[in-house]
TORPA-4810 file (N, C-alpha, C, O; in nm, 3 decimals):
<nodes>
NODE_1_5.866_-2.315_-2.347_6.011_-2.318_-2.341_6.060_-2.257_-2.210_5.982_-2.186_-2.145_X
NODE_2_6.145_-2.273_-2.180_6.246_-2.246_-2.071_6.286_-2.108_-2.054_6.288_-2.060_-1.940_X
NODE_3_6.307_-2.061_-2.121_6.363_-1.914_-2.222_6.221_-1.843_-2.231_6.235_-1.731_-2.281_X
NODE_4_6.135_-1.863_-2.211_6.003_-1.786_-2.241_5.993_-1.669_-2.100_6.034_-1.689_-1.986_X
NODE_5_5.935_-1.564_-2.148_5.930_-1.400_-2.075_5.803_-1.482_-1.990_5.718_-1.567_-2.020_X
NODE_6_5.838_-1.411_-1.877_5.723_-1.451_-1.741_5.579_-1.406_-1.840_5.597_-1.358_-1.952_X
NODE_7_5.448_-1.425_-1.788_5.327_-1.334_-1.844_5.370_-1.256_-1.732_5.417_-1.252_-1.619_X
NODE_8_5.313_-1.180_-1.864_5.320_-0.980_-1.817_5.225_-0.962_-1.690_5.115_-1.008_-1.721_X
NODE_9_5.226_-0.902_-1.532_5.138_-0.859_-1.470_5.050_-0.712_-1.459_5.014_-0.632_-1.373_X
NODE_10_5.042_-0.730_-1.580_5.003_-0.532_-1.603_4.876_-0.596_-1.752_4.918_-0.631_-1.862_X
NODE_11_4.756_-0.595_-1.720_4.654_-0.617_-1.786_4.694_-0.568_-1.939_4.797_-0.502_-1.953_X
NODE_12_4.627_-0.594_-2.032_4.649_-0.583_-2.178_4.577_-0.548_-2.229_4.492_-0.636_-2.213_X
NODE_13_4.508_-0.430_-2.327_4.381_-0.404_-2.336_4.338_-0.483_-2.456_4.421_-0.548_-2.520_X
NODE_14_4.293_-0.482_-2.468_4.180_-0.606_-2.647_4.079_-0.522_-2.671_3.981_-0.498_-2.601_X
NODE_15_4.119_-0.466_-2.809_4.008_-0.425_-2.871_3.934_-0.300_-2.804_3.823_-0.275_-2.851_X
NODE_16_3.987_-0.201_-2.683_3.878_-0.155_-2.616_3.830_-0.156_-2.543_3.807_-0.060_-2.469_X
NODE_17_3.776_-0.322_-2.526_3.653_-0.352_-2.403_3.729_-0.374_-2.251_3.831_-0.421_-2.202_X
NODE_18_3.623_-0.317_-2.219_3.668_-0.322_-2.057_3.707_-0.424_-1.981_3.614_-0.504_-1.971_X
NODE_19_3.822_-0.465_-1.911_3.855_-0.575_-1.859_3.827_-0.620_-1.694_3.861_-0.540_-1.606_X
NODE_20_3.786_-0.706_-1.670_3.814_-0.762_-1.527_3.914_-0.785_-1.497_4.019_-0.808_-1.557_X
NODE_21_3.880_-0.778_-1.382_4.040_-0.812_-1.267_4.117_-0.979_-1.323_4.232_-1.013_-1.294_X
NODE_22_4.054_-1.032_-1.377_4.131_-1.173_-1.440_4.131_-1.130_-1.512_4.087_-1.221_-1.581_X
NODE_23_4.148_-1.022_-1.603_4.168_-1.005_-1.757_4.095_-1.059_-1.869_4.124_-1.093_-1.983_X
NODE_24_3.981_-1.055_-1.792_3.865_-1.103_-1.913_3.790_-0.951_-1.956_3.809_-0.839_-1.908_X
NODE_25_3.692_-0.995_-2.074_3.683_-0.887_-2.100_3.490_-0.863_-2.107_3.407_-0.939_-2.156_X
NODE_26_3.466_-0.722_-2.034_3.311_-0.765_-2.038_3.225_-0.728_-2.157_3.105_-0.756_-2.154_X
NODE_27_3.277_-0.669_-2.260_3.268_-0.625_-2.363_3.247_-0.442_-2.395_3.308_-0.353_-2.337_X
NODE_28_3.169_-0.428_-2.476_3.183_-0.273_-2.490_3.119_-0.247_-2.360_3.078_-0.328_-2.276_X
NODE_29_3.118_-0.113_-2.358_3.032_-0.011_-2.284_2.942_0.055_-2.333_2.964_0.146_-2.413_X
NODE_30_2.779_0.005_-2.276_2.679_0.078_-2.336_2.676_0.181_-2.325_2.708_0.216_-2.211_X
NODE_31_2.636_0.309_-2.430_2.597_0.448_-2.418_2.561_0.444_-2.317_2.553_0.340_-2.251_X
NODE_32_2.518_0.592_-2.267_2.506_0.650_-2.158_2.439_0.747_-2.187_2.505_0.848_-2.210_X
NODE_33_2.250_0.764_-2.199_2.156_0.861_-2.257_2.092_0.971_-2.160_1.987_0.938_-2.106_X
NODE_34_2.128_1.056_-2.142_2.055_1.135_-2.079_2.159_1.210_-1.949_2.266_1.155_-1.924_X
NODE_35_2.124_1.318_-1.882_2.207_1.360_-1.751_2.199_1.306_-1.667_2.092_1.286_-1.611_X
NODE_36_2.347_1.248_-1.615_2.342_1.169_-1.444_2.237_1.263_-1.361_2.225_1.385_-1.368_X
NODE_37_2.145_1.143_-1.258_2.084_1.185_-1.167_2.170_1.190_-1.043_2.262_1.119_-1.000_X
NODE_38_2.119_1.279_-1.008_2.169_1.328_-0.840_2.160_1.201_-0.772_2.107_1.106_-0.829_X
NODE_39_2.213_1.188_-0.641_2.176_1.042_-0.568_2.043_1.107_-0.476_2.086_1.198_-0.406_X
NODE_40_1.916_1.089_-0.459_1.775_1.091_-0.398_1.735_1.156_-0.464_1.631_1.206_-0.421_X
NODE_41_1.765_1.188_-0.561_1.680_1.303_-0.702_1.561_1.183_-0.783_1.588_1.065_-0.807_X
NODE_42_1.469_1.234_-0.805_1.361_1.166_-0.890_1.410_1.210_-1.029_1.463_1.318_-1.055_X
NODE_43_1.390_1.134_-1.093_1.433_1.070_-1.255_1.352_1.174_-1.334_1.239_1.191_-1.289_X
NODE_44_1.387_1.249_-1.444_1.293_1.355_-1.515_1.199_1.295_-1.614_1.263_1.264_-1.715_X
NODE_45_1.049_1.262_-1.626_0.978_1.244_-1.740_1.096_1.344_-1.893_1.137_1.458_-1.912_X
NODE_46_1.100_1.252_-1.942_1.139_1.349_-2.099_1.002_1.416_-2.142_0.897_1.350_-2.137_X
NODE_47_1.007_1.600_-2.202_0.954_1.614_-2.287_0.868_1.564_-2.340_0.893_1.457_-2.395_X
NODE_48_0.723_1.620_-2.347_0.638_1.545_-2.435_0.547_1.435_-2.422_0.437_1.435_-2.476_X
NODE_49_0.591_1.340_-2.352_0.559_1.218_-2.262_0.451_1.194_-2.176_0.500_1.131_-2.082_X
NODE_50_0.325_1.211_-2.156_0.249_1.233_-2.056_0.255_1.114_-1.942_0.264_0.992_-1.956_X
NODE_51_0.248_1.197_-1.821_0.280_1.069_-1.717_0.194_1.018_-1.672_0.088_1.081_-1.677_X
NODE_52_0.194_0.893_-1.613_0.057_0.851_-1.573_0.051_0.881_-1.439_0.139_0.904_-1.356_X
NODE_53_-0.094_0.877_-1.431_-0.180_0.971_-1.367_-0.215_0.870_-1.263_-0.338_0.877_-1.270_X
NODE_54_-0.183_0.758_-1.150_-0.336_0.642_-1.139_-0.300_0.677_-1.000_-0.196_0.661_-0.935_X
NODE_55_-0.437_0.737_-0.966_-0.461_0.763_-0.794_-0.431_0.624_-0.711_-0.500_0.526_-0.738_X
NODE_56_-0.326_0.613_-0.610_-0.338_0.522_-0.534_-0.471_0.518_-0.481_-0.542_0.609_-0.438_X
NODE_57_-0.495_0.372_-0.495_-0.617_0.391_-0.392_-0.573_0.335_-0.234_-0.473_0.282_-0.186_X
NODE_58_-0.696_0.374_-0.186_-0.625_0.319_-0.022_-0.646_0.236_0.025_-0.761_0.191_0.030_X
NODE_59_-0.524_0.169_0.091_-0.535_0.004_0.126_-0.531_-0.002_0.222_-0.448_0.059_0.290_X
NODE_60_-0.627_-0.087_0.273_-0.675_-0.090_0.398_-0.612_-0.286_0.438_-0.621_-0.393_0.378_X
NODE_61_-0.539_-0.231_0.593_-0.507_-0.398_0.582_-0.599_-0.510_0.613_-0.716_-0.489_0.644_X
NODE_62_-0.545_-0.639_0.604_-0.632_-0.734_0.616_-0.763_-0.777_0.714_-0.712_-0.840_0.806_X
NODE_63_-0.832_-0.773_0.724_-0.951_-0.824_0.849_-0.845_-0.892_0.983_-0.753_-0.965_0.946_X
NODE_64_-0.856_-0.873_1.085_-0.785_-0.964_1.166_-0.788_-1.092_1.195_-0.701_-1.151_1.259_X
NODE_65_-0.910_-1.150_1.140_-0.938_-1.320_1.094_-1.043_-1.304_0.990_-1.108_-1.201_0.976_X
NODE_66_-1.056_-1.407_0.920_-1.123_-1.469_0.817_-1.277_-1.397_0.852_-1.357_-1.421_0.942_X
NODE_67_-1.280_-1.310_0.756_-1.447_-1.296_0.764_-1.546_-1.398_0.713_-1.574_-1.433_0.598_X
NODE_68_-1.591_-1.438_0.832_-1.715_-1.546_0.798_-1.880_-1.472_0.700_-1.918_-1.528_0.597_X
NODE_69_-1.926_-1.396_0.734_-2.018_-1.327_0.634_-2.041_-1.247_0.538_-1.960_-1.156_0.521_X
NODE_70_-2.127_-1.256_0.474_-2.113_-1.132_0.360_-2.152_-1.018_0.438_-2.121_-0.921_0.370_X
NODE_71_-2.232_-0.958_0.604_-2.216_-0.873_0.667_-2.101_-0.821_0.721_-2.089_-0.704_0.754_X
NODE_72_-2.003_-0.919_0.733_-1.867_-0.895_0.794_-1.791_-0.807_0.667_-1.763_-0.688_0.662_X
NODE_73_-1.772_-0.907_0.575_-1.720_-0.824_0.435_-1.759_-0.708_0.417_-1.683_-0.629_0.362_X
NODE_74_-1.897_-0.666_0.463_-1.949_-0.541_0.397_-1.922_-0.441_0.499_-1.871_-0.337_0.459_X
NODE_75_-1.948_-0.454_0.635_-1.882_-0.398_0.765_-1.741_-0.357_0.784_-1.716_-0.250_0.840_X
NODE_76_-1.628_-0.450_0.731_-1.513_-0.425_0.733_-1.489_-0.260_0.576_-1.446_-0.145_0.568_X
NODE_77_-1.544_-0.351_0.503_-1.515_-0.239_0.397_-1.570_-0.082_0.396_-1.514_0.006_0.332_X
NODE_78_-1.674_-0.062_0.468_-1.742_0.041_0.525_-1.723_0.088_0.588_-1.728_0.210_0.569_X
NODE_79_-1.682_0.037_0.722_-1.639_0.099_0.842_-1.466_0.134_0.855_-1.409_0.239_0.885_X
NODE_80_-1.419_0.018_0.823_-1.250_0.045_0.811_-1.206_-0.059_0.914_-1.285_-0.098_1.000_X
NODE_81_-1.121_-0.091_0.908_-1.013_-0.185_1.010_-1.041_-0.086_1.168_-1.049_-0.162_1.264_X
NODE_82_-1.051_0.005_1.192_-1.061_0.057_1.312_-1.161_0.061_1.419_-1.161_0.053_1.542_X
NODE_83_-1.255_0.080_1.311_-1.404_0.064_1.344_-1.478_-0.055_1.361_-1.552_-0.094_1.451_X
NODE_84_-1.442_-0.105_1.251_-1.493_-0.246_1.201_-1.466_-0.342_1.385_-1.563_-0.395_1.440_X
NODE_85_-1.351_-0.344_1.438_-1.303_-0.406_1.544_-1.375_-0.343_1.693_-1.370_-0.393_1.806_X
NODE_86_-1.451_-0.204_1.642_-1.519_-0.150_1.854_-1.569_-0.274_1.932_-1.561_-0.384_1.877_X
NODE_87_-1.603_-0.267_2.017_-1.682_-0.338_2.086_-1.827_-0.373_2.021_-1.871_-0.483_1.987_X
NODE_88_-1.895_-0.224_2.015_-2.011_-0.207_1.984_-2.079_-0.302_1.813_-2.182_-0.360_1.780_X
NODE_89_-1.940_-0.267_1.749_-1.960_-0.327_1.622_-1.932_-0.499_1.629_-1.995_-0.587_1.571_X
NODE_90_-1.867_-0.506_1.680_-1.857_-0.680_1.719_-1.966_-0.729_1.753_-1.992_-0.835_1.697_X
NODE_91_-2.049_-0.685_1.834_-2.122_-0.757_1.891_-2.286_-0.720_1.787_-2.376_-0.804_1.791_X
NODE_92_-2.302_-0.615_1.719_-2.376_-0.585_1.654_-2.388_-0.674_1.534_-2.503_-0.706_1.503_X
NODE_93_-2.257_-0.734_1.437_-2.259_-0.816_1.338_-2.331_-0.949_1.399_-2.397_-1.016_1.319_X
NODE_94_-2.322_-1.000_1.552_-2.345_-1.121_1.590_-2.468_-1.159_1.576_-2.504_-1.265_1.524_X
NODE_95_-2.573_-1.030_1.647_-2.727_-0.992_1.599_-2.797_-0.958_1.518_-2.918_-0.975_1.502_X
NODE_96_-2.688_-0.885_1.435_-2.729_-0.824_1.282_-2.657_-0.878_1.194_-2.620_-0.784_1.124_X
NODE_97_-2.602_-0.996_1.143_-2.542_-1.026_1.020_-2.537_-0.986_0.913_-2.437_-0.981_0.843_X
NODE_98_-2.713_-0.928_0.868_-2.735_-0.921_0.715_-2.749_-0.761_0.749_-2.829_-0.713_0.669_X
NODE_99_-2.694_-0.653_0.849_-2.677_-0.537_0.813_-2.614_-0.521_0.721_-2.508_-0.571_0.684_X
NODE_100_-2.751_-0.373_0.636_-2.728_-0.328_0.480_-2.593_-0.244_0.502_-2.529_-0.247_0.607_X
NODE_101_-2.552_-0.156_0.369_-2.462_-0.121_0.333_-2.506_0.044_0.426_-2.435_0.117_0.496_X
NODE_102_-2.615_0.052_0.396_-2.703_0.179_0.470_-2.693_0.220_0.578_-2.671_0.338_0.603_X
NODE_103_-2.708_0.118_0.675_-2.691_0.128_0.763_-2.557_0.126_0.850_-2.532_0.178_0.959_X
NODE_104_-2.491_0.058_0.775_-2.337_0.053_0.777_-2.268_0.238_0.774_-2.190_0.308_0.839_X
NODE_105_-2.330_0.246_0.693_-2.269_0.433_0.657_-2.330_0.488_0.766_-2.255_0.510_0.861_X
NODE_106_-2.447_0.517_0.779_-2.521_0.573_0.873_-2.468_0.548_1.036_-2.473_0.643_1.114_X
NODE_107_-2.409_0.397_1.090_-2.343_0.334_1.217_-2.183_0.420_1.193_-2.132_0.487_1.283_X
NODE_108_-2.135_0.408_1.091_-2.007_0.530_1.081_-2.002_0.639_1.156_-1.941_0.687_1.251_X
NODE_109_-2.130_0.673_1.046_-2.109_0.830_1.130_-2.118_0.858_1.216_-2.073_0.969_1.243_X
NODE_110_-2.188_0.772_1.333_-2.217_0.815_1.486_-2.117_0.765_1.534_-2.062_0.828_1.624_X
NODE_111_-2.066_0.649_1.495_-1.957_0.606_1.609_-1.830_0.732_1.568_-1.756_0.764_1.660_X
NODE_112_-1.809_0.797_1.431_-1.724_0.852_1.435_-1.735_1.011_1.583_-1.656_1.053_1.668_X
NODE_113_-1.892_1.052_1.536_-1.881_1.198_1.563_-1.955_1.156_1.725_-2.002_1.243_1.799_X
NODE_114_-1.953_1.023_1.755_-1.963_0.983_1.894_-1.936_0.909_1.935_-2.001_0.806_1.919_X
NODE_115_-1.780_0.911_2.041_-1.657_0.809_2.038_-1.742_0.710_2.109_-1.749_0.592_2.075_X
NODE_116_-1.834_0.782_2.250_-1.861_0.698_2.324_-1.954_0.592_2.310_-1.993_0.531_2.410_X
NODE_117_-1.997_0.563_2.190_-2.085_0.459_2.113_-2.029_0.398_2.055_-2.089_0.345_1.962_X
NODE_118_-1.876_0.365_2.071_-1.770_0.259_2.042_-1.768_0.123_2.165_-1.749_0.006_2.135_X
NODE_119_-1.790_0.167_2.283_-1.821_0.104_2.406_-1.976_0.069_2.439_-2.012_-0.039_2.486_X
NODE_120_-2.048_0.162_2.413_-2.168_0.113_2.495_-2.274_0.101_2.433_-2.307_0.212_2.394_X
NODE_121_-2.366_0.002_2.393_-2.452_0.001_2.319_-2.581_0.074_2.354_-2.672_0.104_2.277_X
NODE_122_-2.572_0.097_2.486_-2.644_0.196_2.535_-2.676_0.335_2.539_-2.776_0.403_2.562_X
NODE_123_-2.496_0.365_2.490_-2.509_0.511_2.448_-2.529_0.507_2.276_-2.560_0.608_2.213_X
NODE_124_-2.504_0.365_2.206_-2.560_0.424_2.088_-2.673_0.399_2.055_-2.716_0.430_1.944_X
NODE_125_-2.747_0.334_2.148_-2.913_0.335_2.137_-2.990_0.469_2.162_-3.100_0.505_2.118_X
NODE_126_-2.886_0.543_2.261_-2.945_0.670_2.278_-2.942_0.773_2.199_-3.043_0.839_2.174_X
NODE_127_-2.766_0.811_2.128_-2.761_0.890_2.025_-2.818_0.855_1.891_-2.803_0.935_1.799_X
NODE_128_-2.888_0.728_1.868_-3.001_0.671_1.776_-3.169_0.710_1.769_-3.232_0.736_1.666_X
NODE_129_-3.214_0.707_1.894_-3.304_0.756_1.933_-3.323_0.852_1.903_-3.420_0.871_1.830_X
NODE_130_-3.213_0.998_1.959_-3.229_1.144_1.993_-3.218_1.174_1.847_-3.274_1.276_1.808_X
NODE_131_-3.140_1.081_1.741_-3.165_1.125_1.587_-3.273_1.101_1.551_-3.344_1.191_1.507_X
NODE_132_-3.311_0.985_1.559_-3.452_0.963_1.545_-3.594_1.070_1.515_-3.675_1.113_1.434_X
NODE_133_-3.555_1.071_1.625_-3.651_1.198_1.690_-3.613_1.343_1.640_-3.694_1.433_1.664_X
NODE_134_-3.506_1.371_1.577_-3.501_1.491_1.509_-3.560_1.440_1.405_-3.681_1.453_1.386_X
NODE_135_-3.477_1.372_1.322_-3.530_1.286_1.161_-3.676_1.310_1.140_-3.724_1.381_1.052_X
NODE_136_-3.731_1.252_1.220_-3.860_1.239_1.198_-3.934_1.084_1.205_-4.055_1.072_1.185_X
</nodes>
């Protein structure tokens, strides 16, 4: 009708539920369990609850191309992404493919506690030797 009151511009409440800006309604409001967290606060285990426990393990990133051998696989995982890439070790998988896991640990440790057997196969023929020769 002609005679009819404008709609009202002042929202209307229904029932309670919370309204949108078009005056729809999104329905109730769920409870709200527990004390607001701080904003960068970690969330509290409740009481009672035991938390889990699971050690990250450490991830080591990808090979830098496709390992072609099961020496490469076993080299990368042994030695580490750092190692795995020296000079010395590159060129060692080329001659040694089917190096054991053994020897893998054992090539660690020298290249670790002897940088300069990252470069020269010469110096790790030597700090090989001079163990050698303690070893027995």
């Amino acid at each position: 009708p002609i005679n009819a009151a404008p709609p009202s511009s002042t929202p209307q409440a229904t029932s309670g539920a919370p309204q949108t800006g078009l005056g729809l309604t999104t329905g109730p409001t769920p409870p709200v369990y527990g004390a607001p967290i701080a904003p960068g606060a970690a969330p509290q285990q409740p009481a009672g609850v035991p938390q889990a426990t699971v050690p990250a393990a450490p991830q080591q990133p990808p090979p830098p191309y496709p390992l072609a051998t099961v020496g490469e696989e076993r080299a990368y995982r042994v030695l580490g992404p750092e190692l795995f890439q020296v000079p010395v070790v590159v060129n060692l998988l080329v001659v040694r493919p089917e190096i054991s896991e053994e020897q893998l640990v054992n090539l660690k440790d020298v290249l670790e506690k002897n940088p300069e057997t990252r470069e020269s196969i010469e110096a790790l023929g030597a700090v090989l030797r001079a163990k050698n020769a303690v070893d027995g």
